[in-house]
N, C-alpha and C positions, 0 to 999 in steps of 0.2 A: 597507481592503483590497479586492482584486477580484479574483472568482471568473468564470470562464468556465464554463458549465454548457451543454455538447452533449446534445442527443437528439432522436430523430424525433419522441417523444411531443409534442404541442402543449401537453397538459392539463398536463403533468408541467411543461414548461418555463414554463408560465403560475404554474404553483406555486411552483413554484421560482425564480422571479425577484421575490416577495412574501417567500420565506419568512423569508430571511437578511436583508434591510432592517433587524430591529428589533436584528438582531448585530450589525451596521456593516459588512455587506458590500454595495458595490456588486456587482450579480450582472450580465454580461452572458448573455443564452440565446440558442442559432446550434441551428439544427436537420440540420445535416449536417456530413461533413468538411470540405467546400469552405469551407464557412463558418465552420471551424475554424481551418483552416490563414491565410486572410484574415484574420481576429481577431487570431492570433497574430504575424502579419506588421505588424500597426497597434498595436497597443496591448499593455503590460504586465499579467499575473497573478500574483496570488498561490500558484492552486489552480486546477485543471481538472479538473470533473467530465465525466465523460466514458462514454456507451451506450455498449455494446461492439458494440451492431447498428447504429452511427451510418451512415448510407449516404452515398451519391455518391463516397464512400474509403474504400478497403479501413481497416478497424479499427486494422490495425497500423501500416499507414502513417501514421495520423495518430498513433498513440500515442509512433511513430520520432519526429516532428516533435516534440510537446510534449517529450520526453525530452531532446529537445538544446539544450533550453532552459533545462533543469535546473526545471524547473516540477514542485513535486509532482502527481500526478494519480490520480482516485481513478476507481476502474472499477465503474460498473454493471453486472452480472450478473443471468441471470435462469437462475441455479443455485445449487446450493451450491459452498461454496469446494470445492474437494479440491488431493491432493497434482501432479496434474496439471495444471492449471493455475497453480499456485505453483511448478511446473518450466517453466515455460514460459520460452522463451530471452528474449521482449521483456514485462518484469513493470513493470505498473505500483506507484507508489507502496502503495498500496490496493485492496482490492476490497469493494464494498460488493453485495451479493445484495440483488435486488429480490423481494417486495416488504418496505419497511423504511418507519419511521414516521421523523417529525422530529425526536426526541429522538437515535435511532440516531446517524443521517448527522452530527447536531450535532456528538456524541461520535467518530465517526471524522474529521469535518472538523479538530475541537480536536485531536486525537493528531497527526494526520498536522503539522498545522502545529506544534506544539509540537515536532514530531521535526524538521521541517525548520530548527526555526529554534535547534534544540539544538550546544554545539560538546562533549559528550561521546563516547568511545567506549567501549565496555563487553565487560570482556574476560572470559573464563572458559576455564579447563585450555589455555593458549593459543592461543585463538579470542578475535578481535577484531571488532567490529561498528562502523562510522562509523554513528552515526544521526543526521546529519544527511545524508551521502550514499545513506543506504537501500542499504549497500555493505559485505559482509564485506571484509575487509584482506583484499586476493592475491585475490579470490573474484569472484562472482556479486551482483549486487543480491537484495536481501531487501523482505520487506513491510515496512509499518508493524506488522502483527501478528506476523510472525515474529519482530520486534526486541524487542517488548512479551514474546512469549515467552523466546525466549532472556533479557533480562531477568530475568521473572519467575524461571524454572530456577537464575542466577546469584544472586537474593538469596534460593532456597531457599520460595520463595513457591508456593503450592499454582496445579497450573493449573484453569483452569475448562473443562468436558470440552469447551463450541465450541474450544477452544484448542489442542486434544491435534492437532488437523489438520495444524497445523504442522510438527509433530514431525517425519515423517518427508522434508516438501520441506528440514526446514531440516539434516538429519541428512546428506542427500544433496547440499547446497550447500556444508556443512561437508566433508565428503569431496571435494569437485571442486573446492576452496582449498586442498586442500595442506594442511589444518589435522589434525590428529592427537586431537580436538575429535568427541564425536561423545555427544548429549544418550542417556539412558538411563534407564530406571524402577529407583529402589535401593528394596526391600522396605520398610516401615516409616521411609520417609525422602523417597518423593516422587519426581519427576524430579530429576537433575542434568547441570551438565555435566562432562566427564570424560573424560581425556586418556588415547590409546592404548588397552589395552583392557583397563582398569578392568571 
């Protein structure tokens, strides 16, 4: 499999082109857009990691580019997630906050590919998720975390409090599909999801 991994960092991209060899990933590393957008015009990826500070191209331009590729792609941040950015009109695949060890990224690289390469959709109080298109039915794109969420809520599974972030990006993507769908805390029972206004 082959990973494209963008960033201005040298040391990072020196890292990260050893890291994933013992996984069986061929890793290519490009330290700018330019040399984003070139990579992506010659050669096929699996997965694209991608600095959200990558310069010589505006961030979102190239994320437009990988997107119409249908490439998953996971976003380096040097913040925490919030619901602001998970509204954000161009979402990538994933966001991973720096700074993160190698075990992390392992576990988000495996989610995100295992979603992409999934032909499930998973429905709850009629709300529907394609996760392999990281696309509610009628909606918006979704994270890889958001879907892991919504999930989890659906088979009644406890979330873990990094998790609860989600809630209100995916509550509010749920309301702008048309979905009648909208997650909620029931007392002595956890999140669920929950049709109309349950």
């Amino acid at each position: 499999m082959r990973m494209l991994f963008a960033s201005s960092d040298r040391d990072l991209l020196e890292c990260f082109g050893k890291l994933f060899e013992p996984d069986g990933w061929e890793t290519v590393t490009v330290f700018d857009g330019t040399q984003v957008i070139s990579s992506l015009a010659k050669e096929k990826y699996d997965i694209v990691i991608l600095d959200r500070n990558i310069p010589r191209i505006e961030y979102k331009e190239v994320l437009t580019r990988i997107k119409k590729k249908n490439i998953p792609v996971i976003v380096l941040i040097y913040e925490s997630v919030t619901p602001k950015i998970l509204n954000e009109e161009l979402l990538p695949t994933s966001f991973l906050p720096f700074p993160f060890d190698p075990g992390k990224i392992r576990a988000v690289i495996d989610n995100v590919m295992k979603k992409a390469m999934s032909v499930d959709t998973v429905k709850a109080a009629g709300a529907e998720i394609d996760v392999s298109a990281f696309r509610l039915k009628n909606g918006p794109a979704v994270t890889a975390e958001e879907t892991d969420v919504f999930i989890s809520v659906t088979e009644g599974k406890p979330l873990l409090a990094e998790e609860k972030v989600y809630i209100s990006s995916l509550n509010a993507k749920l309301a702008g599909s048309g979905a009648k769908t909208r997650i909620k805390y029931i007392s002595k029972k956890g999140f669920a999801a929950v049709a109309g206004n349950e």
